[in-house]
N, C-alpha and C positions, 0 to 999 in steps of 0.2 A: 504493500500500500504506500510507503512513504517515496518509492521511488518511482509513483508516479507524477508525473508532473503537470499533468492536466486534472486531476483534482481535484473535484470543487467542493461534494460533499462526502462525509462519511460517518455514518451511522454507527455502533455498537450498542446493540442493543442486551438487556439482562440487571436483572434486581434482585437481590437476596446476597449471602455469606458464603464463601469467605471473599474479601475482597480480591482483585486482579491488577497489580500493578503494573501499568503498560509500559511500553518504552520513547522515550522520548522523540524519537521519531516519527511519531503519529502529527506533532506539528509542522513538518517535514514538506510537504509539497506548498508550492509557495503561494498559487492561487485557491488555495484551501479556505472556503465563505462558512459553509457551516460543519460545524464539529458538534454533535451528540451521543456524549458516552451514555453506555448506562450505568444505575446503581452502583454497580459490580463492578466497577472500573473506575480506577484512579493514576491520573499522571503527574509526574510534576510539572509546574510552569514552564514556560518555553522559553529559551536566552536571549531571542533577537524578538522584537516588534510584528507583530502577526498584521499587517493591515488590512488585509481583503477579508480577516473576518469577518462576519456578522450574525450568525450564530452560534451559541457555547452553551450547551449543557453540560457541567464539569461537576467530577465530585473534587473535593478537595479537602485539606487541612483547615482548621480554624488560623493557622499560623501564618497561610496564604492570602489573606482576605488583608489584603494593605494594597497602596494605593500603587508601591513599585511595581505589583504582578500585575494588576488589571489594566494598568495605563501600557500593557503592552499590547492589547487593545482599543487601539483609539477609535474606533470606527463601529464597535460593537454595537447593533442594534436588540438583539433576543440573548441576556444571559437568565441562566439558570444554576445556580449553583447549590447542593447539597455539601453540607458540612458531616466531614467524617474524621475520628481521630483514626492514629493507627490503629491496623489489625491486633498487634499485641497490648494493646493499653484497653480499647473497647472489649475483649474476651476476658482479659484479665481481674481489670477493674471497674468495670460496669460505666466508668465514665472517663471523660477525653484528662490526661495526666497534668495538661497545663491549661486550667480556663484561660478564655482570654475573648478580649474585646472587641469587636470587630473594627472596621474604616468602617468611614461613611463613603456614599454611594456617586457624590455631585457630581464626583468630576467625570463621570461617565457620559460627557455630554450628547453622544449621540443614543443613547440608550432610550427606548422604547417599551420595554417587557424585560420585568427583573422581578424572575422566582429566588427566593431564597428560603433553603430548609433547613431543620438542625434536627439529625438524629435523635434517636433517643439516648439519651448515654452522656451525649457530648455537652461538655459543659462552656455552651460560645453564647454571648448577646451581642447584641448591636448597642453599637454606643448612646448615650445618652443624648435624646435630641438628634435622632441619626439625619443625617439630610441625602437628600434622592434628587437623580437627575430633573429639572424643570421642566422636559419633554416626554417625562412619563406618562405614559398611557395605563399601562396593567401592570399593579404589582399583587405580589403574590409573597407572602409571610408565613412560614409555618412551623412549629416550636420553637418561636421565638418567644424572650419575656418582653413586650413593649406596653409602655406605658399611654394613661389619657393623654398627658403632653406627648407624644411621640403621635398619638394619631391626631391631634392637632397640626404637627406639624405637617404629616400627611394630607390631611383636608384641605389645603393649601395649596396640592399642587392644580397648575392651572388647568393640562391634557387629562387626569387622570378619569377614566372612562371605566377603570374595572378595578375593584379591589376585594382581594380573598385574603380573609385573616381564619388561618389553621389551627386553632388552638396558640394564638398566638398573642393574647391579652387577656389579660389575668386578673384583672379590675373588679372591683363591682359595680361599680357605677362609670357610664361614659358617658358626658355630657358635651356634643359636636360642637368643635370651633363655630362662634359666628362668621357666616360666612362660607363656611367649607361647602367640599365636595359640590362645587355646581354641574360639573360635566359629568357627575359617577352615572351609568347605565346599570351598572352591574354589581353586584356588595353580596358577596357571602362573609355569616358569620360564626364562626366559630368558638364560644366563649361558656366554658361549663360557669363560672363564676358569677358570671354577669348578675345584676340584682334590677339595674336602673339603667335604662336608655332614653336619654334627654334629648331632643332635639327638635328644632323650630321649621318643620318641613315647608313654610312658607318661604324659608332662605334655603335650607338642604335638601337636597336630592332631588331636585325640579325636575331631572332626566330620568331619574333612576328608572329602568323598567322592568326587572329582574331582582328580586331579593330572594335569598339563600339561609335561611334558620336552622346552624345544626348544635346538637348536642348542648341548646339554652336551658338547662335545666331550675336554674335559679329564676329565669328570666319571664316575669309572668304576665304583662300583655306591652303591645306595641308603644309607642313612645306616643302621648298625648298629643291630641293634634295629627296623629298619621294618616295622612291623605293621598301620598305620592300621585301628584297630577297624573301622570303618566305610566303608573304601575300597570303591566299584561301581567305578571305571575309571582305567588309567593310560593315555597318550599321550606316545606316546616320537615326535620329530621330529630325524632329525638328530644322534642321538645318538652316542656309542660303543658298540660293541658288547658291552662289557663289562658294562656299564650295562643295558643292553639285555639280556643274559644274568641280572643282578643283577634285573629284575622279574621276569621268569621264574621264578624263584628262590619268589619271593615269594609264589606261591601253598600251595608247600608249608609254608613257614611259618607262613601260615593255619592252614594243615588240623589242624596240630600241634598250633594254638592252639583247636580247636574253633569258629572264625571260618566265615564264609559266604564260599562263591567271590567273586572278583572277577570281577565282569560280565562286563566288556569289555578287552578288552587292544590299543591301536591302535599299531602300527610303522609309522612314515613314511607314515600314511596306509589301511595297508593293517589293517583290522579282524578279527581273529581272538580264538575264545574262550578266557581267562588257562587254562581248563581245560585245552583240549585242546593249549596250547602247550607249557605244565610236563607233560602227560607225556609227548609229543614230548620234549621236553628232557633229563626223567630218566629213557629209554629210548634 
C-alpha cells in the first residue's frame, strides 16, 4: 500500500482487542486525502506535513493530542479521533498510566466534522474552556467530562449545525448560553445525570429539527417553553417516563401555536405518529 503513489484513499477497517500497531508507512503515499483506520488500529504521527489530507479517522494516545501533531494537518477537513492508552497499561490497569489534558481544537482552521472519543479506561479531558475550530459544522463528544461553561462555549459557534454529546456531561443542570446554538438542526443527548434543562427556545434552537433523548434518566420533562418552531422528530431512548409523557405533551402545544405536526415521534425504538400518541394521551 505505501508504495503506491496514486493513492488517494485507504480504509482499515475493524473494532475490538487487542490493539494492531501499524507501521508508519501507511502515511507514505503523498497524495493520500482520506485515511480511516479502525478501532483496532493504531499508528504513530507522521514526520513531515501531510497536506492533501482531508480525512482522518485515527486512534491515538492521549499524549498525541497537542497542537505539534495535528498542525501536520493543515488542510484537514473530517477528523475523528478515539483516545487509547497503550495495550499494556489499558489490560493491566484498567486505566490510561498518565492522565493528561488534552489541546484545544482552534487552530484546526479548516476543520469541518470533529469526533472525539475516550475509551473506557482512559483517563484524558479536554481542557478547560476547550475552544473549537469557528467553521464547525458537526461535533461529536463522547466520554468526555465537559462542563455547563464548556457547552457555552460550544453554543457559540457560529456553523454549528449538528451536535452529539455521548455521555459526555455530567451536570445536572444545563442552563443554554443566551444566544446559542442558532444554526443546531440536529442535538443528541446523552446525559444519565441530567436533572434540569433551561433554555429560552424563542432564542435556541430556531433550526433545530431532529432531537435525540438517550439514556435521561434523571431528566423529567422538556425545558419550559419547548416549542422548537421547526421540530419533524423526537427520539426518546431510555428515558423517564415522565419525560416521555412531557413530549407527548408537546404536540398540543404546537397546535396552540398554529405550528405543523411533528413527524415522527420514536420511544425506545418503537416508531409511532407524535399525532396519534397526544391524543391517545389526552383521551
Amino acid at each position: 500500500m505505501s508504495n503506491n503513489p496514486n493513492l488517494e484513499t485507504f480504509v482499515v477497517s475493524g473494532n475490538g482487542a487487542p490493539t494492531v500497531h501499524l507501521p508508519s508507512s501507511v502515511w507514505k503515499p503523498p497524495y493520500l486525502k482520506h485515511l480511516e483506520l479502525g478501532n483496532s488500529y493504531m499508528v504513530d504521527p507522521p514526520c513531515a506535513d501531510k497536506t492533501n489530507l482531508q480525512t482522518l479517522s485515527w486512534v491515538v494516545r492521549p499524549l498525541h493530542c497537542r497542537k505539534q501533531v495535528y498542525s501536520k494537518f493543515p488542510d484537514i477537513k473530517n477528523l475523528k479521533i478515539l483516545l487509547k492508552d497503550d495495550i499494556e497499561s489499558s489490560h493491566i490497569g484498567g486505566r490510561c498510566s498518565n492522565p493528561i489534558i488534552l489541546d484545544h481544537f482552534d487552530y484546526l482552521k479548516a476543520v469541518e466534522k470533529l469526533s472525539i472519543s475516550v475509551s473506557i479506561g482512559c483517563n484524558a479531558a479536554l481542557p478547560e474552556q476547550c475552544m473549537y475550530p469557528s467553521g464547525l459544522e458537526k461535533l461529536k463528544l463522547s466520554g468526555t467530562n465537559i462542563s455547563e461553561r464548556d457547552l457555552n462555549v460550544i453554543a457559540m459557534l457560529p456553523q454549528l449545525k449538528v451536535l452529539k454529546l455521548e455521555n459526555a456531561f455530567h451536570g445536572t443542570v444545563w442552563e443554554v448560553a443566551e444566544g446559542g446554538f442558532r444554526q443546531l438542526t440536529f442535538l443528541l443527548l446523552e446525559a444519565k445525570e441530567l436533572k434540569q434543562w433551561v433554555a429560552n427556545f424563542r432564542e435556541h434552537f430556531k433550526e433545530l429539527r431532529n432531537l435525540v433523548l438517550r439514556s435521561c434518566n434523571c431528566l423529567e420533562q422538556m425545558p419550559k417553553g419547548f416549542t422548537g418552531y421547526k421540530l419533524e422528530s423526537i427520539e426518546l431512548e431510555g428515558c423517564h417516563s415522565s419525560l416521555v409523557a412531557s413530549a407527548m405533551q408537546l404536540q398540543q402545544k404546537r397546535r396552540s401555536k398554529d405550528l405543523e405536526s411533528i413527524q415522527k415521534l420514536v420511544i425506545d425504538g418503537t416508531k409511532t405518529w407524535a399525532q396519534e400518541l397526544s391524543v391517545k394521551h389526552s383521551g
